[in-house]
LUMKEBA-672710 format. One line per field, with one value per residue (C-alpha): residue number from 1; residue in one letter; x, y, z. Coordinates in nm, 4 decimals. Example, Ala and Ser with C-alpha at 12.3 -4.5 7.8 and 13.67 -1.06 7.14 Angstrom:
% LUMKEBA-672710
seq (1/2)
type (A/S)
X (1.2300/1.3670)
Y (-0.4500/-0.1060)
Z (0.7800/0.7140)
***
This chain:
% LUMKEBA-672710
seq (1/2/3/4/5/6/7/8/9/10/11/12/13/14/15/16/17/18/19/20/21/22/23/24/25/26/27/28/29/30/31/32/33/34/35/36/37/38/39/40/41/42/43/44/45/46/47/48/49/50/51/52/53/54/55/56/57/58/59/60/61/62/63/64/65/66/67/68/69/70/71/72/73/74/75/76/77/78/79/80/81/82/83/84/85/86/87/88/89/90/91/92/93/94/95/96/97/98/99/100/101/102/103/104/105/106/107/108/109/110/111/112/113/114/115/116/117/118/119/120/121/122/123/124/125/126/127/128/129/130/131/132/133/134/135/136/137/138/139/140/141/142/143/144/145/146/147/148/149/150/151/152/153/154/155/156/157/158/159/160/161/162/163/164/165/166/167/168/169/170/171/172/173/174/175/176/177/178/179/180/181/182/183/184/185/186/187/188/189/190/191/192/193/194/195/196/197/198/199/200/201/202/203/204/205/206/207/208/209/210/211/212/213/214/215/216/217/218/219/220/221/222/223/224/225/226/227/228/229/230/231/232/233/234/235/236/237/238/239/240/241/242/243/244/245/246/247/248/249/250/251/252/253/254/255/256/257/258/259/260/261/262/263/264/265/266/267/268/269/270/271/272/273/274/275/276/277/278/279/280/281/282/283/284/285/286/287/288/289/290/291/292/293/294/295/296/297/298/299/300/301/302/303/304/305/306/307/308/309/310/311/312/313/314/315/316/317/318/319/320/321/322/323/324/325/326/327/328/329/330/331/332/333/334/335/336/337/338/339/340/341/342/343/344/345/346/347/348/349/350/351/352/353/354/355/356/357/358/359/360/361/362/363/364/365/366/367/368/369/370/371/372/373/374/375/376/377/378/379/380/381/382/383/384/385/386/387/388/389)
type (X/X/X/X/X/X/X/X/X/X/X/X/X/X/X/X/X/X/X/X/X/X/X/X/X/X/X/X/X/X/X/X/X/X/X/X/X/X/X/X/X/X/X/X/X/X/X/X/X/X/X/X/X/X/X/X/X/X/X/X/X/X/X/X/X/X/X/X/X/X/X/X/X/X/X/X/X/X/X/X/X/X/X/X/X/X/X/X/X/X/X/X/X/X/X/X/X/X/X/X/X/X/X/X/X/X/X/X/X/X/X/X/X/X/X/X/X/X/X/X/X/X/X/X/X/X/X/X/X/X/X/X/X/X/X/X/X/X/X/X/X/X/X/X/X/X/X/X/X/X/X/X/X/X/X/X/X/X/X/X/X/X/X/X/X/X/X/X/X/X/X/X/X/X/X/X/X/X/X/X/X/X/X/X/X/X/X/X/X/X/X/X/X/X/X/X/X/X/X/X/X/X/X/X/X/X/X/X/X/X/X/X/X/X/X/X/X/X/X/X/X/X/X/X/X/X/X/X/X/X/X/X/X/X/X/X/X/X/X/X/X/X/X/X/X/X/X/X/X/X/X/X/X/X/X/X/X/X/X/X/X/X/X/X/X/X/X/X/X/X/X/X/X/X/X/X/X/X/X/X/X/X/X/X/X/X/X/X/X/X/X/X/X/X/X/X/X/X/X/X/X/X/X/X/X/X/X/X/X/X/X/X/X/X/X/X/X/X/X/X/X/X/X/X/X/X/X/X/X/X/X/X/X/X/X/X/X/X/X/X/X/X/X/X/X/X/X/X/X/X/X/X/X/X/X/X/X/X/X/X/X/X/X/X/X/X/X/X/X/X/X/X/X/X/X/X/X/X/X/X/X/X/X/X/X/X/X/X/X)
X (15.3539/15.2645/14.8882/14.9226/15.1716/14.9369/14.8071/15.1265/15.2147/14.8941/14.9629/15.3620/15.2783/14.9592/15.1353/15.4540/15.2410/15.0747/15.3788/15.5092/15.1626/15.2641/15.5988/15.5284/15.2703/15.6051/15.8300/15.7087/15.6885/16.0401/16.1977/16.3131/16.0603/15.7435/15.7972/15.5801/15.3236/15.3065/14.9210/14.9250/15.2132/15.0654/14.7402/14.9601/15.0940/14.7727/14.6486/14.9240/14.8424/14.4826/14.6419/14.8558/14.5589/14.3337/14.6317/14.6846/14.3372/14.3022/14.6649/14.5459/14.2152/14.3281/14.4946/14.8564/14.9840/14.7983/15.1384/15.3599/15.1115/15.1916/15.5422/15.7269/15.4406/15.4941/15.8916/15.8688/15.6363/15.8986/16.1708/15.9390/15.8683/16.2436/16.3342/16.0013/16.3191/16.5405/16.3055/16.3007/15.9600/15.8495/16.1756/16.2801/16.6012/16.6037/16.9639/17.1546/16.9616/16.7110/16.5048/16.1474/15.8329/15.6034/15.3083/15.0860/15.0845/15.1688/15.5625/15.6738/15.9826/15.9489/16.1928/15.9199/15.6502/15.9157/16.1515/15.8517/15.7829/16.1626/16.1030/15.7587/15.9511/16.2481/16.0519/15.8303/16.1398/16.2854/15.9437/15.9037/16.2763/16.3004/16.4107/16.7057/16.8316/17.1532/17.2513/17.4491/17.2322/16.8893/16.9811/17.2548/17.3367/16.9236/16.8405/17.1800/17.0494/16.7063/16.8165/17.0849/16.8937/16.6664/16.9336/17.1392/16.8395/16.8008/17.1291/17.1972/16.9392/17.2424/17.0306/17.2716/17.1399/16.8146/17.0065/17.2186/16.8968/16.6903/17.0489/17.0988/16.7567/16.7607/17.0470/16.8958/16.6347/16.8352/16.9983/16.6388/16.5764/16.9048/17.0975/17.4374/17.6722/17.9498/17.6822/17.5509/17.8640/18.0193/17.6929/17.7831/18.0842/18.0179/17.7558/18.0249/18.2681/18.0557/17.9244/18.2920/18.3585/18.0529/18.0772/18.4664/18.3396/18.0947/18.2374/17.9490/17.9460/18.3067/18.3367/18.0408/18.2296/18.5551/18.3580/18.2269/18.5982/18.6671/18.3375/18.4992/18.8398/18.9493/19.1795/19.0799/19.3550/19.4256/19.4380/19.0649/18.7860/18.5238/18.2695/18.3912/18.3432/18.0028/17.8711/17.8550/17.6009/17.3081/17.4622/17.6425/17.2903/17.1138/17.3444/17.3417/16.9270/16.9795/17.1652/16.9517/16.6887/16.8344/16.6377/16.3239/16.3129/16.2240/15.8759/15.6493/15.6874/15.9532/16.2748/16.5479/16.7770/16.4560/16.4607/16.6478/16.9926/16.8291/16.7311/16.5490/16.4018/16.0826/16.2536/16.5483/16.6549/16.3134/16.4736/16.6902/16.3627/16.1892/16.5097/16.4923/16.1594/16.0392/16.3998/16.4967/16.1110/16.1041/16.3748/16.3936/15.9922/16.0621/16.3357/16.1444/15.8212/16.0365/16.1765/15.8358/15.7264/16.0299/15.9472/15.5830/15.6312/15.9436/15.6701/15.3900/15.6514/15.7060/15.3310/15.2825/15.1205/15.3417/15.7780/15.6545/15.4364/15.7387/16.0267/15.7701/15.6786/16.0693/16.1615/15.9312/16.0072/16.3671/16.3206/16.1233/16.3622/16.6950/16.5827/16.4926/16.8133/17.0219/16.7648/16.8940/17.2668/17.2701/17.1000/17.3075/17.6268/17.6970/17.6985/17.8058/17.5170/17.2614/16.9058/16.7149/16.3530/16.2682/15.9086/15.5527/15.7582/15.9604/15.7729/15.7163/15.4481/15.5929/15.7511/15.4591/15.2315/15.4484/15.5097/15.1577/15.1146/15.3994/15.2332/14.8893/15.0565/15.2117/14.8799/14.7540/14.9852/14.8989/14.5529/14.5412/14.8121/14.7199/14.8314/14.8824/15.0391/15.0367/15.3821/15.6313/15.9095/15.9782/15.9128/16.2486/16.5014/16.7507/16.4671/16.7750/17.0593/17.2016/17.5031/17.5040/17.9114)
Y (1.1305/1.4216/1.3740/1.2975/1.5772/1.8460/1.5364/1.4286/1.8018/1.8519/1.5099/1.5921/1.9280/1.8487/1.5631/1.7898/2.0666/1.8350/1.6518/2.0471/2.0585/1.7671/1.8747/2.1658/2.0084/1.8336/2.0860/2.4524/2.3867/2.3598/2.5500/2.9049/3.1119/2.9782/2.7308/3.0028/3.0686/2.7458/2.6873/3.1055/2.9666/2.7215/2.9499/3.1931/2.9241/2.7571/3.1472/3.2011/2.8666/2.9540/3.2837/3.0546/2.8645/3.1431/3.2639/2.9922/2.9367/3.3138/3.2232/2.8874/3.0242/3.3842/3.3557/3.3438/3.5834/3.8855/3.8767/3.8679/4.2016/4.3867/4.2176/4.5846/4.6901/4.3298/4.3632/4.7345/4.6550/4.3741/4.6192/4.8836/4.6107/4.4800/4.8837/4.8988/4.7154/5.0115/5.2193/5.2817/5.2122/4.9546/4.7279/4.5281/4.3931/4.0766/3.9184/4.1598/4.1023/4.3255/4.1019/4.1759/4.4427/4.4712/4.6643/4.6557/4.2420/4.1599/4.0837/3.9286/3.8674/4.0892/3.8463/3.5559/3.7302/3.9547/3.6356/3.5178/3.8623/3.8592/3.5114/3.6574/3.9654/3.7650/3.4706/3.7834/3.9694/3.6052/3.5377/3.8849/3.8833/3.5359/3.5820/3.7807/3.5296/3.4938/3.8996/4.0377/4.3227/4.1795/3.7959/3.8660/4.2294/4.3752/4.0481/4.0526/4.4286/4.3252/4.0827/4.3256/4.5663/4.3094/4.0482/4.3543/4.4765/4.1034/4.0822/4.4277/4.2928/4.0603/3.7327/3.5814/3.2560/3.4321/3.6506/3.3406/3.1181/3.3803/3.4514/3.0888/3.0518/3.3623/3.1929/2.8874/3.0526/3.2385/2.9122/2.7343/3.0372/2.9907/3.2648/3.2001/2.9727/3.1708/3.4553/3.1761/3.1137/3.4447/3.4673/3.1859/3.2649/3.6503/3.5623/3.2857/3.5690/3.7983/3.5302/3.4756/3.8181/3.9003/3.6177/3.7428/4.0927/4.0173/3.9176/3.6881/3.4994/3.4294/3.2860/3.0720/2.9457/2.8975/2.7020/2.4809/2.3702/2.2657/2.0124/1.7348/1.7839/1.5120/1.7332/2.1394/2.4307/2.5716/2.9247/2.8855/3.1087/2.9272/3.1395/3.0624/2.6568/2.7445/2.8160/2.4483/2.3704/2.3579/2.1393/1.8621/1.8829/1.7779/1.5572/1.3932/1.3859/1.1918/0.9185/0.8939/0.8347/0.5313/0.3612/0.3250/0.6708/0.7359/0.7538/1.0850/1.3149/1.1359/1.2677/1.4620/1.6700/1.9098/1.9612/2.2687/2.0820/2.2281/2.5910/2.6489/2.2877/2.4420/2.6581/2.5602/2.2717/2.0331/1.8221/1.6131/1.5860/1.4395/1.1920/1.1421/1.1256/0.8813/0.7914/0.6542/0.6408/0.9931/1.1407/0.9743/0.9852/1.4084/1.3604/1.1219/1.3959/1.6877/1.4714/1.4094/1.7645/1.8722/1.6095/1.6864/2.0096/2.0180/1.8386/2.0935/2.3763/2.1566/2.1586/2.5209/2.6576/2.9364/3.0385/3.2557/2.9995/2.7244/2.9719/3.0551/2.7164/2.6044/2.8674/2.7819/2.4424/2.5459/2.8114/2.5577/2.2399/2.4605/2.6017/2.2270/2.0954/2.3426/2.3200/1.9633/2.0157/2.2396/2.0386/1.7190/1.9390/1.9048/2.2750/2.5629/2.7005/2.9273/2.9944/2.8963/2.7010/2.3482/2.4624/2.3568/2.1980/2.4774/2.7425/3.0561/3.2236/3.4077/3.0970/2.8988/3.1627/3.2249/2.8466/2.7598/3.1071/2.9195/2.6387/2.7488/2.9643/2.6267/2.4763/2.7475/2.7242/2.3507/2.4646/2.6516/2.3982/2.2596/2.0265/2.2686/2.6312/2.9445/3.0158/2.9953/2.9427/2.6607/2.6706/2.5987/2.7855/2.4583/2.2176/1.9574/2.0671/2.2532/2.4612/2.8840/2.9478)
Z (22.3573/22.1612/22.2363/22.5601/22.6802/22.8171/23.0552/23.1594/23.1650/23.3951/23.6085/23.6826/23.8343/24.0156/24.1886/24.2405/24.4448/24.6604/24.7257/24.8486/25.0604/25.2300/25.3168/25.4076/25.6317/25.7757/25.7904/25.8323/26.2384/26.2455/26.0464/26.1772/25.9341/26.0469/26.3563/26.5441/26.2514/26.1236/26.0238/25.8858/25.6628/25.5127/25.4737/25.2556/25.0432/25.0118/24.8627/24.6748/24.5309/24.4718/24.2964/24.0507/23.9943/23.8756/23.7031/23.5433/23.4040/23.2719/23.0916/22.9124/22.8406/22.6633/22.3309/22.3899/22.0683/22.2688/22.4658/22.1592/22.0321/22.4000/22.4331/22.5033/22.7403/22.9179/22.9304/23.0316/23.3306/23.4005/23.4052/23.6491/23.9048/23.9054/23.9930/24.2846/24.4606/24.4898/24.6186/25.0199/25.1615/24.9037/24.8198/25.1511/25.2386/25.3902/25.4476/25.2870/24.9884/24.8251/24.6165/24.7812/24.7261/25.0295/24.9523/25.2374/25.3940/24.9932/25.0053/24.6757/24.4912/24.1656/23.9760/23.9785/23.7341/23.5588/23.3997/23.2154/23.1068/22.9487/22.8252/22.6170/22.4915/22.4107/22.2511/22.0783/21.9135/21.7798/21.5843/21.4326/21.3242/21.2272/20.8551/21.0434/21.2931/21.1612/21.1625/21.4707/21.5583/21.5118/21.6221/21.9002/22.0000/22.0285/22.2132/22.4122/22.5331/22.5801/22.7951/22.9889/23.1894/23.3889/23.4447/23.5275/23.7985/23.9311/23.9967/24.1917/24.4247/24.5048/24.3159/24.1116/24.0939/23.9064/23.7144/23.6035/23.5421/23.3250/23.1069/23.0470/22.9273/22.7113/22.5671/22.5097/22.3125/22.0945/22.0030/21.9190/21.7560/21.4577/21.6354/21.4824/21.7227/21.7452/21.9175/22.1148/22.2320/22.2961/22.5094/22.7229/22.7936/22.8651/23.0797/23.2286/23.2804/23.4452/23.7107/23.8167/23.8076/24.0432/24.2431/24.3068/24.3727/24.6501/24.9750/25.0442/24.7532/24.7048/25.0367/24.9637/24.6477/24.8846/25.0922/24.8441/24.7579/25.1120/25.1451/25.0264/25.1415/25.4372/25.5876/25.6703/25.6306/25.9740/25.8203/25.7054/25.9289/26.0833/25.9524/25.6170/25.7179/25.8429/25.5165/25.4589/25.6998/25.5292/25.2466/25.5028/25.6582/25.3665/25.2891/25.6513/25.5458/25.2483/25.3649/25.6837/25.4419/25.2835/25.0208/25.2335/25.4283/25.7737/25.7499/25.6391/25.9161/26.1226/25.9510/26.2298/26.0385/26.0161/26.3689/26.3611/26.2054/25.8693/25.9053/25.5981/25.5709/25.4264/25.1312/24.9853/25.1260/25.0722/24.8783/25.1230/25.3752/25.0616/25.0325/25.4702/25.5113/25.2026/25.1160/24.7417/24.6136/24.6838/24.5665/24.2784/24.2138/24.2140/23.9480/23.7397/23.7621/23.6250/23.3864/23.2830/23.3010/23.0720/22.7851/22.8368/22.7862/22.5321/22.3308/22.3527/22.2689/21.9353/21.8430/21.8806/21.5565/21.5510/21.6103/21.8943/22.0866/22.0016/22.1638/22.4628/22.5198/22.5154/22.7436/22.9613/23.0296/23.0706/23.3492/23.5573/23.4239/23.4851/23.8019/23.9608/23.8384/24.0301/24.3613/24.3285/24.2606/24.5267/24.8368/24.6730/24.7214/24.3888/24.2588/24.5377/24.7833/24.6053/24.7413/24.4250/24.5659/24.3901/24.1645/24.3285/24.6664/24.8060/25.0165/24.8628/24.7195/24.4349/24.2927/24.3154/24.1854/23.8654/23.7807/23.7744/23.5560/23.3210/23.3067/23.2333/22.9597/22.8162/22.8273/22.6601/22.3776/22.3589/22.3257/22.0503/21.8020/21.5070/21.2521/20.9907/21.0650/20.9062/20.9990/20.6945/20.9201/21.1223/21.4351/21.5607/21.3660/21.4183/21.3067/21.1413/21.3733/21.0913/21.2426/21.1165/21.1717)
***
């Protein structure tokens, strides 16, 4: 497949986008965002799109290891746009959450672009201290701080899902890298530890994790608030979608629970009007495509000519592949409610925009492999599995 990865790579999330198109197309006049606006939505995610795509390009055609050269500048300028959210005027709170920069009609989520600029710094620092992998300070406690201070930021802007998503994938580089295990796994379950404790801290989220308990109960506890039921709305929704759906679906543009039973039918929750709408082919066509999309790329990330291009590549696919998988869990009511979007179908310009800038980077690092690198190192530091106690 090796060969043939960048095409697959290409083919998964060309198909994936205009799959998104089409839903939106189906959705955005109902749900409660842009049922009034619904053509000048569309218009903004067909630009942001267009963005991603020039993006995207510039990324493939410009030699990747000029990020690993300007890796602080690129992880400093991360760290300056996560702050722009603090700042009254220019961050904007929407929900209760302060996750947004609106400069002018330009409202973005500064978490988007800023994870991959972690993942390059991150992926940068592993490659020049590869021969050091196994230390504490240079293969666990520098790239535990590195990654502190912009999980740290994304998650004061009340985004724990993000700030959960980028740590697990910093963690799953260190790992490819030959950090030692036992850092790996003090890692995990620090960054375990502090998602419970946060989630227990704010209000909001631990009643959305109490709520999550009680969706498959039979029987309700009289002494539970109905606001706290509430919270599973959009979840029995979805889940009302999917079975609507059946195997055969209800026919592109015909679906109900999108009719204002499913709020955010457009964001979020896609993924059970995919399963209503086109039923079993659809849903499990979108798995099958990120599958694809993962392998594709896991297998450009082990052609890159260099540790840096192989860690980038990797992390790469994981932020997308992690990101889908919990989209999924989430609208299946499998993992508690988090607003994460599902990459190239959700609406959302910033998400869109900075996958198809990961991807073109990918393809750029596919672009410039060879057969025979000038790295001495591998470019996996666990390239047999071996285990560093």
């Amino acid at each position: 497949m090796s060969r043939r990865a960048p095409f697959v790579l290409l083919a998964c999330v060309i198909l994936l986008t205009v799959l998104g198109f089409i839903m939106q197309l189906s959705t955005a006049g109902f749900s409660v965002e842009t049922r009034h606006d619904t053509w000048s939505a569309l218009r903004r995610q067909g630009i942001w799109c267009a963005l991603g795509l020039v993006g995207g390009t510039t990324l493939m055609l410009v030699d990747y290891h000029r990020w690993q050269r300007h890796a602080r500048s690129i992880l400093i300028a991360s760290i300056i746009l996560l702050a722009l959210c603090f700042i009254p005027g220019i961050g904007k709170n929407i929900n209760g959450a302060t996750r947004w920069i609106a400069l002018g009609p330009l409202v973005f989520q500064p978490s988007e672009p800023a994870r991959l600029g972690v993942l390059i710094a991150l992926a940068a620092w592993c490659a020049t201290h590869a021969r050091r992998r196994t230390e504490f300070l240079h293969g666990f406690l520098f790239p535990l701080l590195l990654l502190a201070l912009p999980v740290g930021l994304i998650a004061l802007e009340v985004d724990l899902g993000a700030a959960a998503l980028l740590f697990t994938t910093g963690t799953a580089i260190l790992f490819l890298a030959g950090t030692r295990l036992i850092y790996v796994a003090s890692m995990a379950l620090l960054g375990a530890g502090l998602l419970f404790s946060a989630v227990k801290l704010i209000p909001n989220r631990a009643a959305r994790f109490t709520a999550f308990t009680l969706l498959w109960q039979d029987s309700i506890p009289k002494n539970v608030p109905p606001e706290i039921l509430s919270l599973n709305h959009q979840q029995e929704q979805g889940l009302i979608a999917l079975g609507a759906g059946g195997p055969r679906g209800m026919g592109l543009g015909d679906g109900r629970q999108k009719r204002f039973y499913l709020p955010y039918c457009h964001t979020d929750f896609i993924f059970p009007v995919v399963g209503e709408e086109l039923g079993l082919p659809g849903t499990l066509g979108t798995a099958a495509l990120f599958t694809a999309l993962a392998l594709a790329g896991l297998s450009v990330a082990a052609r890159a000519p260099d540790r840096f291009g192989a860690l980038l590549g990797s992390g790469i696919v994981l932020l997308i592949t992690i990101q889908a998988i919990i989209n999924i869990g989430v609208t299946t009511a499998s993992m508690p409610n988090k607003g994460m979007p599902l990459p190239f179908l959700s609406y959302g310009g910033s998400n869109l925009f900075s996958c198809l800038c990961a991807v073109g980077l990918l393809l750029g690092i596919f672009r410039q492999s060879r057969q025979d690198s000038a790295d001495p190192e591998p470019a996996w530091g666990r390239p047999k599995l071996t285990v560093a106690l």
